[in-house]
MDAnalysis code that builds the backbone (N, CA, C; Angstrom):
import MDAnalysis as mda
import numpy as np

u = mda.Universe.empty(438, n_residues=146, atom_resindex=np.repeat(np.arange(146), 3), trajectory=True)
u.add_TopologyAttr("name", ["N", "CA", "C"] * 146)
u.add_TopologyAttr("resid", np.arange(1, 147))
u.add_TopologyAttr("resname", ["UNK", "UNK", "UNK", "UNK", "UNK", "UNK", "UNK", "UNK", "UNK", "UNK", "UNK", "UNK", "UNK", "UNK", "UNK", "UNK", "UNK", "UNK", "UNK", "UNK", "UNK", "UNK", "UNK", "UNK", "UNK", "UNK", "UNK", "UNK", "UNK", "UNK", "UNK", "UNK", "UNK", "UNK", "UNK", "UNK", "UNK", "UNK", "UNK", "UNK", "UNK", "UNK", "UNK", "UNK", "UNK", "UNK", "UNK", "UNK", "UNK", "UNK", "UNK", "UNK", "UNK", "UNK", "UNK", "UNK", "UNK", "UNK", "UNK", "UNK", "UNK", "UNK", "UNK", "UNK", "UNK", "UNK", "UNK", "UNK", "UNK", "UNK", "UNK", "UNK", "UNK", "UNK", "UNK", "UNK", "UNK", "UNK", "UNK", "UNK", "UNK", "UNK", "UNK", "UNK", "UNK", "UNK", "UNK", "UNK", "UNK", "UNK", "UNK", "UNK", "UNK", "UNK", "UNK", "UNK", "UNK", "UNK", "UNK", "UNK", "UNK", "UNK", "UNK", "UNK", "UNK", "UNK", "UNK", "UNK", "UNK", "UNK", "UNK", "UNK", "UNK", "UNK", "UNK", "UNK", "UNK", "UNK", "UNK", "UNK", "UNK", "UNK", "UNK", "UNK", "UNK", "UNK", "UNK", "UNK", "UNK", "UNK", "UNK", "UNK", "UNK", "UNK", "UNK", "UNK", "UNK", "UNK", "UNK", "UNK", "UNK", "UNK", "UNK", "UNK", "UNK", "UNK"])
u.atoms.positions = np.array([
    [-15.710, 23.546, -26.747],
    [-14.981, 23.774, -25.509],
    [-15.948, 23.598, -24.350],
    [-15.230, 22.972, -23.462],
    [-16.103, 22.206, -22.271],
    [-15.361, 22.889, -20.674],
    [-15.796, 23.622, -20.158],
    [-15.074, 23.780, -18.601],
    [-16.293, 23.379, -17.536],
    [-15.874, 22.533, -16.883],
    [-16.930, 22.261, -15.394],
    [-15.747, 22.208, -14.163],
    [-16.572, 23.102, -13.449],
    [-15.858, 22.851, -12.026],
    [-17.080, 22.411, -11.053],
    [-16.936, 21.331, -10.449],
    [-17.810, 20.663, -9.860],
    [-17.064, 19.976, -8.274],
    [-17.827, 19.422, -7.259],
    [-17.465, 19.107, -6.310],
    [-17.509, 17.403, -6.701],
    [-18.591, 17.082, -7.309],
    [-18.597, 15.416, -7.361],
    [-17.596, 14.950, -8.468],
    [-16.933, 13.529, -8.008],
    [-15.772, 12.872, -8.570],
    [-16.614, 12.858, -10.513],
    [-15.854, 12.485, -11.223],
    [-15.632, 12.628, -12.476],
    [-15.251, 11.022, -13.077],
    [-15.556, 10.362, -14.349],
    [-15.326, 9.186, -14.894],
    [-14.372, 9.744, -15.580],
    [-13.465, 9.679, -15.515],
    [-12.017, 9.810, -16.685],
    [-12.563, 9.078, -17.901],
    [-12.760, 7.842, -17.467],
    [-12.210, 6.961, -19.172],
    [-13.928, 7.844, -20.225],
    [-15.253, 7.476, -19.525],
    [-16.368, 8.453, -19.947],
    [-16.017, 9.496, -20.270],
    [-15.468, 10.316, -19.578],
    [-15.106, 11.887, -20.500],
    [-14.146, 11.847, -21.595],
    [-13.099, 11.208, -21.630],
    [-11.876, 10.392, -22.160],
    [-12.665, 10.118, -23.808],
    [-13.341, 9.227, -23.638],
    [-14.305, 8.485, -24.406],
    [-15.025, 9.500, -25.030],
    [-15.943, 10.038, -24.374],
    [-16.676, 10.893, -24.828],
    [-16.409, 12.231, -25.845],
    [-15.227, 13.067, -25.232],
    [-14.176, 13.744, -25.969],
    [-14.044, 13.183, -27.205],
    [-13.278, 12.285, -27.788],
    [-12.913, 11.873, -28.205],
    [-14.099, 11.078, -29.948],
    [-14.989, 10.654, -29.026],
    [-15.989, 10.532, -30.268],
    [-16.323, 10.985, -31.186],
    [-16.291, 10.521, -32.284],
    [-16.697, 11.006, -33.494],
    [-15.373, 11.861, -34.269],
    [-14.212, 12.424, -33.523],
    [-13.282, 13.244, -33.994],
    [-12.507, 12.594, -35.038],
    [-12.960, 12.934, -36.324],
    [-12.437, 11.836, -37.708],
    [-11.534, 13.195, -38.286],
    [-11.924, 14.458, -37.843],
    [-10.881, 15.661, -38.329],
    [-9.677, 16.077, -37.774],
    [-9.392, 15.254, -36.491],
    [-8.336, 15.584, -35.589],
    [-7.105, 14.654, -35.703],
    [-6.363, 14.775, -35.347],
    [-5.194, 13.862, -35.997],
    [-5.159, 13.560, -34.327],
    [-4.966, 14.651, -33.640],
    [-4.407, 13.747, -32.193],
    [-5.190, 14.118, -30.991],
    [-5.298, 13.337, -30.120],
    [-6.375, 13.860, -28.438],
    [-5.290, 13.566, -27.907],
    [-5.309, 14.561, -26.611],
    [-3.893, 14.486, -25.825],
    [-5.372, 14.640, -24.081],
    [-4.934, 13.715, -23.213],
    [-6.019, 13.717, -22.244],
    [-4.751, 13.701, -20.878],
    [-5.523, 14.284, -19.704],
    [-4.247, 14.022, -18.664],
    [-5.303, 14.332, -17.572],
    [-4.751, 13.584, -16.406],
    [-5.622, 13.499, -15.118],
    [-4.773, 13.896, -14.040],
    [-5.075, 14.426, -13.136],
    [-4.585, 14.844, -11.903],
    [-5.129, 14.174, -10.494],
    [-4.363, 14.013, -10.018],
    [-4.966, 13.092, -8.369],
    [-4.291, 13.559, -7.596],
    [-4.701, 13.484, -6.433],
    [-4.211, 13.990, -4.878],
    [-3.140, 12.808, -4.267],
    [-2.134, 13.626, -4.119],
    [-0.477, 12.474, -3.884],
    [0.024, 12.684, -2.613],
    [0.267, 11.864, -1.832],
    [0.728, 11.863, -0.445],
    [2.369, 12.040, -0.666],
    [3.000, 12.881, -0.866],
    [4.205, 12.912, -0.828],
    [5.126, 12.514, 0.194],
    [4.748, 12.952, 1.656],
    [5.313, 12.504, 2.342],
    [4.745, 11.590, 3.716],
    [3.584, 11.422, 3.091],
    [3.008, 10.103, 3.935],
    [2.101, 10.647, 5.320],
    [2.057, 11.978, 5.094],
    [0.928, 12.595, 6.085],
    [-0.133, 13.073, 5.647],
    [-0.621, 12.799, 4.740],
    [-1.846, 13.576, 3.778],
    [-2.716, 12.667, 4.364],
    [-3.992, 13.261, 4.754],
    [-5.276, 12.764, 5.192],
    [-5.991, 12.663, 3.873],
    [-5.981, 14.126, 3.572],
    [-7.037, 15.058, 2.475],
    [-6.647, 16.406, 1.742],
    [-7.301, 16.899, 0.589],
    [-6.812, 18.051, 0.539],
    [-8.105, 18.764, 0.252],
    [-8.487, 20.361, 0.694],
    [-9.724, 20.784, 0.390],
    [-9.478, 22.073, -0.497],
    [-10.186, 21.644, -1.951],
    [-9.862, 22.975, -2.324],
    [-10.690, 23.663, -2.457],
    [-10.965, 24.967, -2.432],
    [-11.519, 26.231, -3.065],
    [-11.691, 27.098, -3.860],
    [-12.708, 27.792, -4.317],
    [-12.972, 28.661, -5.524],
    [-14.231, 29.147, -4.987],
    [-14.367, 30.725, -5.959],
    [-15.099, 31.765, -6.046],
    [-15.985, 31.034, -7.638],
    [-17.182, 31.068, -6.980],
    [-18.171, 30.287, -8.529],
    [-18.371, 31.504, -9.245],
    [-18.873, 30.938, -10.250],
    [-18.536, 32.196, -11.273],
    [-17.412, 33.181, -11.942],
    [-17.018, 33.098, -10.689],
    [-15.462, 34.078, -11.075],
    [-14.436, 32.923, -11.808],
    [-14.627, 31.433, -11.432],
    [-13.749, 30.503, -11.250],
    [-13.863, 30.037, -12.733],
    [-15.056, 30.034, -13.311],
    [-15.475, 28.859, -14.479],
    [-14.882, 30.155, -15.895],
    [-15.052, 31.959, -15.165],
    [-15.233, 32.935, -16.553],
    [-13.414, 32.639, -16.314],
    [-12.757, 32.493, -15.230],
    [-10.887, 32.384, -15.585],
    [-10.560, 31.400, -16.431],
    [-11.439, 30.152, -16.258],
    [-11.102, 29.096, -17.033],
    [-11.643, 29.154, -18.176],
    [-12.541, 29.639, -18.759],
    [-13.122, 29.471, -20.297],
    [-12.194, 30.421, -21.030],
    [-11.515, 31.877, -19.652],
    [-10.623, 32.900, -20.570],
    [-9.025, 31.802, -21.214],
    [-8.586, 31.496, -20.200],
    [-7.564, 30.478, -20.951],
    [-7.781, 29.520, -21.595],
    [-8.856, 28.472, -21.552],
    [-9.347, 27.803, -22.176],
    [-9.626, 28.072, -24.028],
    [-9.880, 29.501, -24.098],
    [-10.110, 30.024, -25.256],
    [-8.961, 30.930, -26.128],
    [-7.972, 31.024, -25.252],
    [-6.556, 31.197, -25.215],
    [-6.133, 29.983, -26.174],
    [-5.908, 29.369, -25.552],
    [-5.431, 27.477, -25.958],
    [-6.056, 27.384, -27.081],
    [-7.432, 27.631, -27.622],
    [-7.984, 27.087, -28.567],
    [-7.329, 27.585, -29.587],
    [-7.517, 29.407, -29.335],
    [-6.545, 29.983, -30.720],
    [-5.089, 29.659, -30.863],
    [-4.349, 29.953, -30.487],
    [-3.105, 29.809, -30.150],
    [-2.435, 28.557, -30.576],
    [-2.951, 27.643, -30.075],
    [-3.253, 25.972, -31.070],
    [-3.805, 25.502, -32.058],
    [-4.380, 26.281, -32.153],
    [-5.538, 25.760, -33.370],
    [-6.327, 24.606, -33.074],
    [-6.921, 24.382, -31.592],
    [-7.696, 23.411, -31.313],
    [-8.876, 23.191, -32.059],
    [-8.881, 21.595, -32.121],
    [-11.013, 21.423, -32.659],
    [-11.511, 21.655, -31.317],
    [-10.732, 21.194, -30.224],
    [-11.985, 21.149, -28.921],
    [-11.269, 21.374, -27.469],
    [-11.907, 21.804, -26.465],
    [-10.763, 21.693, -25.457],
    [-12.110, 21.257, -24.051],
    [-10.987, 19.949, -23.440],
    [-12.123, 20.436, -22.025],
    [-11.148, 20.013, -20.836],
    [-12.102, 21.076, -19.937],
    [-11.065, 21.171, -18.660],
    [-12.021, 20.615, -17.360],
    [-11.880, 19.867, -16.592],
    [-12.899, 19.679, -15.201],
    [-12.240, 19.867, -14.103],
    [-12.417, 20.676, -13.143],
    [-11.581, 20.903, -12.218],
    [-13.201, 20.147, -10.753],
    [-11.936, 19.768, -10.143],
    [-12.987, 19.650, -8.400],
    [-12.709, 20.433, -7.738],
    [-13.942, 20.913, -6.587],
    [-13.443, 21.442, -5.342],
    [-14.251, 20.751, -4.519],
    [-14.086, 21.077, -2.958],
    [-14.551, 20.502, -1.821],
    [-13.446, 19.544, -1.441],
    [-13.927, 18.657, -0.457],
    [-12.538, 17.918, 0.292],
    [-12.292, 16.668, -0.686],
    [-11.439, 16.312, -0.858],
    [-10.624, 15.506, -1.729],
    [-9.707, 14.624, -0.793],
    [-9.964, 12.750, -0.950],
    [-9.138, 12.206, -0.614],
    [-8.136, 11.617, -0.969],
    [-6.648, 10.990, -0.700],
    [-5.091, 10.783, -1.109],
    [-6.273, 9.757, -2.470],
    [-5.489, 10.089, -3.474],
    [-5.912, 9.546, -4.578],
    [-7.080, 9.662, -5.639],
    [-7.692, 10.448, -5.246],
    [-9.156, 10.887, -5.676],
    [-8.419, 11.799, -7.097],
    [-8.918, 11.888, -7.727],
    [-8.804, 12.799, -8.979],
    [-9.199, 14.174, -8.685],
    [-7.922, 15.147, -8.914],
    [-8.718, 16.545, -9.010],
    [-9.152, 17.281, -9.866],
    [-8.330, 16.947, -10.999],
    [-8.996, 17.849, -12.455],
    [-8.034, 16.686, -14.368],
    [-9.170, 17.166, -14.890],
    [-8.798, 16.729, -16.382],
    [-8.760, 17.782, -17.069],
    [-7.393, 17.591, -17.998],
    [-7.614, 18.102, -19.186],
    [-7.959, 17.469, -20.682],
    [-8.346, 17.237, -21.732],
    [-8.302, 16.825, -22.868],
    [-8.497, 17.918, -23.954],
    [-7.627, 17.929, -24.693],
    [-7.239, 18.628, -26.528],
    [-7.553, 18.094, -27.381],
    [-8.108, 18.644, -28.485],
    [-7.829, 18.197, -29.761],
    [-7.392, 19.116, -30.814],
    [-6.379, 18.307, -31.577],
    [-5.935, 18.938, -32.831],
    [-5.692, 18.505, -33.656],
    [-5.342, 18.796, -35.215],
    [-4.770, 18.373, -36.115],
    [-3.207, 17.754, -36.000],
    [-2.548, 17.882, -35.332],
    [-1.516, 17.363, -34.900],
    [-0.872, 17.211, -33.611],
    [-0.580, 16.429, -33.426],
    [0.172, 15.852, -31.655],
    [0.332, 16.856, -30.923],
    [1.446, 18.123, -31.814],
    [2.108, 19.247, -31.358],
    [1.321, 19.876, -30.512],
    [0.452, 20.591, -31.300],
    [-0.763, 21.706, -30.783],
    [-1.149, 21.088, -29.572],
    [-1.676, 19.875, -29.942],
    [-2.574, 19.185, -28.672],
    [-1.865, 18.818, -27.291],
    [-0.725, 18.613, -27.709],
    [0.378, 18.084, -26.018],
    [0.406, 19.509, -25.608],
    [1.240, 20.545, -26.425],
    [1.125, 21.665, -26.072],
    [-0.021, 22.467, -24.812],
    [-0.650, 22.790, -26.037],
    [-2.314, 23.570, -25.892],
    [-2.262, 22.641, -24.075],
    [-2.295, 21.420, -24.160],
    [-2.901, 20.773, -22.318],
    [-1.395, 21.008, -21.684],
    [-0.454, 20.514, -22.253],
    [0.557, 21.635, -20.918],
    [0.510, 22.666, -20.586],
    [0.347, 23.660, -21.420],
    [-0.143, 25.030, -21.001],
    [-1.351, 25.286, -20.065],
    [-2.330, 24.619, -20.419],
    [-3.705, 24.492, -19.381],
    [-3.402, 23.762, -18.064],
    [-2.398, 22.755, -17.989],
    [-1.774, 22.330, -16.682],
    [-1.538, 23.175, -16.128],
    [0.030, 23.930, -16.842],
    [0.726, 25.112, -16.268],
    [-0.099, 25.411, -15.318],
    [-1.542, 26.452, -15.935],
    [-2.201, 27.813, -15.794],
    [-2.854, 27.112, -14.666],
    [-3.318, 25.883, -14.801],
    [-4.107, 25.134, -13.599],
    [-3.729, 25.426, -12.389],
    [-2.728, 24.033, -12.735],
    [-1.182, 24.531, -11.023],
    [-1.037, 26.055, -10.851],
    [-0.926, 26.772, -11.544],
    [-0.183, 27.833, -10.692],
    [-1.025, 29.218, -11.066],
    [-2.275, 29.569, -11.755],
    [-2.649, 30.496, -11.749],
    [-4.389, 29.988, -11.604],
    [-4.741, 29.449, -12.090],
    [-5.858, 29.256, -11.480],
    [-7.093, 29.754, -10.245],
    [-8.365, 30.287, -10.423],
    [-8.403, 30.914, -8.617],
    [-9.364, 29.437, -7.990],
    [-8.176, 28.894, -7.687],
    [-8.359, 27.519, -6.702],
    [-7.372, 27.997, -5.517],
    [-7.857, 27.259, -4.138],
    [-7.378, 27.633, -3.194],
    [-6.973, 26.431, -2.345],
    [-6.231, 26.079, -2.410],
    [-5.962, 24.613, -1.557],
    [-5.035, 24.051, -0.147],
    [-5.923, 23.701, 0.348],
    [-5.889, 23.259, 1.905],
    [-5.222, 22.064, 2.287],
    [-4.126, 21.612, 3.085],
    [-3.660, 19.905, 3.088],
    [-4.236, 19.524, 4.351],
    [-4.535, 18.705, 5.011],
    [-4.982, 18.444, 6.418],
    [-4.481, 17.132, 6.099],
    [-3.813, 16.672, 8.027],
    [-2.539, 15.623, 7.686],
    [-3.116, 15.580, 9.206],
    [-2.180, 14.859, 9.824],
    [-2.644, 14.274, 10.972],
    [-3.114, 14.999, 12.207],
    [-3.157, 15.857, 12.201],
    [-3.151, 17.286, 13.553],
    [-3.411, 18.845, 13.016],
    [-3.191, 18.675, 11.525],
    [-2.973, 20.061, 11.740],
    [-3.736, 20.374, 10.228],
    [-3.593, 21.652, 9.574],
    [-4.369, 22.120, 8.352],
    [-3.313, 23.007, 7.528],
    [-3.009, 22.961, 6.435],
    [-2.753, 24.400, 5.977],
    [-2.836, 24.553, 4.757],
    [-2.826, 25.895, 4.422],
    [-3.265, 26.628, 2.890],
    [-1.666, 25.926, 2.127],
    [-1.365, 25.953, 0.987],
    [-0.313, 25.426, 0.006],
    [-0.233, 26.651, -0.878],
    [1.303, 26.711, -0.695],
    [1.991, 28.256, -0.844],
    [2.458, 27.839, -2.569],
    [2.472, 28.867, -3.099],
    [2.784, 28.675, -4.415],
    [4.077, 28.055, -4.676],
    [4.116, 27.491, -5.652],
    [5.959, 26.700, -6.024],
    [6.406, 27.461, -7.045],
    [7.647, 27.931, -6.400],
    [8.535, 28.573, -7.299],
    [8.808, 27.649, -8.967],
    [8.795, 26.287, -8.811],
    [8.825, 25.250, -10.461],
    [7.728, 25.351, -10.616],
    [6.009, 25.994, -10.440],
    [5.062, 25.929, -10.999],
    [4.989, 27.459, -11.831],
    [5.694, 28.119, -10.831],
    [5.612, 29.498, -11.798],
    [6.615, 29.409, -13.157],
    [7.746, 28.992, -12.586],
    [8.928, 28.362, -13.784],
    [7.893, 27.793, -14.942],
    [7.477, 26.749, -14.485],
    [6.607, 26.266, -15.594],
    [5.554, 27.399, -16.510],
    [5.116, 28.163, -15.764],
    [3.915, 28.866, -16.858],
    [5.082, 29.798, -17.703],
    [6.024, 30.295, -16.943],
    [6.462, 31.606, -17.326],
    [7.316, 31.402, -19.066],
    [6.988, 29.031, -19.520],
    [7.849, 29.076, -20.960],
    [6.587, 29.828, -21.851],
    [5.317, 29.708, -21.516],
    [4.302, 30.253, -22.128],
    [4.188, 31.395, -22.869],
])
């Protein structure tokens, strides 16, 4: 099990790759990427935030959640913070398991917990103005099939 939260951008297909090597005991890797989306065409940037230390022991606690619960061989999570531009990648997940199930699972659940419980703090700045991003009632929906 792998958690980094870091400010500098990340190689998907390298971690992707890397994950993935050598796993001759796993039946399936389930990998998923996140990027910063202009929904409605005013997004400059988005800046997010976290408490270090506090940030990496929340994520290794669910992270290690997922492992049992699934029966993972491996789990890794990379989250960014600092300012982030429309398209930039903000965080990966990748699973492994003995079967598809566990592994799609096990990283929806780590999505879920991402989006909506996570202690990330995130900022939109758009053409004039700034603001914090209020929780979504379908992100809590989402954790609460867990």
């Amino acid at each position: 099990m792998r958690i980094l939260v870091q400010e500098q951008p990340f190689d998907y297909g390298a971690e992707a790759s890397d994950f993935a090597a050598g796993r001759h005991d796993m039946g399936a890797i389930v990998t998923f990427t996140g990027v910063v989306r202009d929904v409605d065409g005013g997004l400059n940037a988005m800046e997010i935030e976290h408490y270090p230390g506090m940030t990496e022991k929340a994520l290794e606690k669910i992270a290690s959640e997922a492992m049992e619960r699934w029966s993972l061989g491996d789990a890794l999570v990379i989250h960014r913070h600092g300012r982030l531009e429309k398209g930039e990648q903000i965080m990966m997940v990748a699973t492994a398991a003995r079967h598809r199930k566990d592994a799609f699972e096990a990283a929806e659940f780590l999505m879920d917990y991402l989006k909506s419980r996570a202690p990330f703090w995130k900022k939109e700045h758009t053409g004039e103005s700034a603001g914090w991003v209020a929780a979504r009632d379908a992100d809590e929906t989402a954790l609460d099939r867990w």
